[in-house]
Phi, psi and omega in degrees: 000148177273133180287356171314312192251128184273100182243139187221135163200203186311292176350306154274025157329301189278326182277145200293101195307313199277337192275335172297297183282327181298346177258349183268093172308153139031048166232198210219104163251095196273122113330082179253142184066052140285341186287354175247348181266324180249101182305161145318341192262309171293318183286355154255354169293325167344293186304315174269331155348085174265008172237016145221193172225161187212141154261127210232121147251130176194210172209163231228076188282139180321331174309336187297130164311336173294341214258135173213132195295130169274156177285166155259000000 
């Protein structure tokens, strides 16, 4: 393994996601199942984050703001 890369995904559900990347410094943090892992609060530390990098894999739940109902 590399000590570079941080990998998180549903396996790590009960540990607290957001206190794991705020102590986490100059690594490559692949996120897989973000869309269940990562609250509001962590996709904005994210966003604003500069002392790491991220690979954010996740899907695109109706719940999602993005999600818009097609007409029949």
């Amino acid at each position: 393994m590399n000590p570079d890369i941080v990998c998180l995904n549903y396996l790590d559900y009960q540990k607290n996601i957001g206190n794991m990347i705020r102590n986490t410094e100059k690594k490559l943090i692949v996120i897989n199942n973000a869309d269940i892992l990562l609250d509001d609060d962590t996709r904005k530390y994210i966003a604003l984050d500069d002392k790491n990098q991220y690979l954010i894999i996740g899907r695109n739940s109706k719940e999602s703001v993005c999600y818009e109902r097609e007409s029949v």
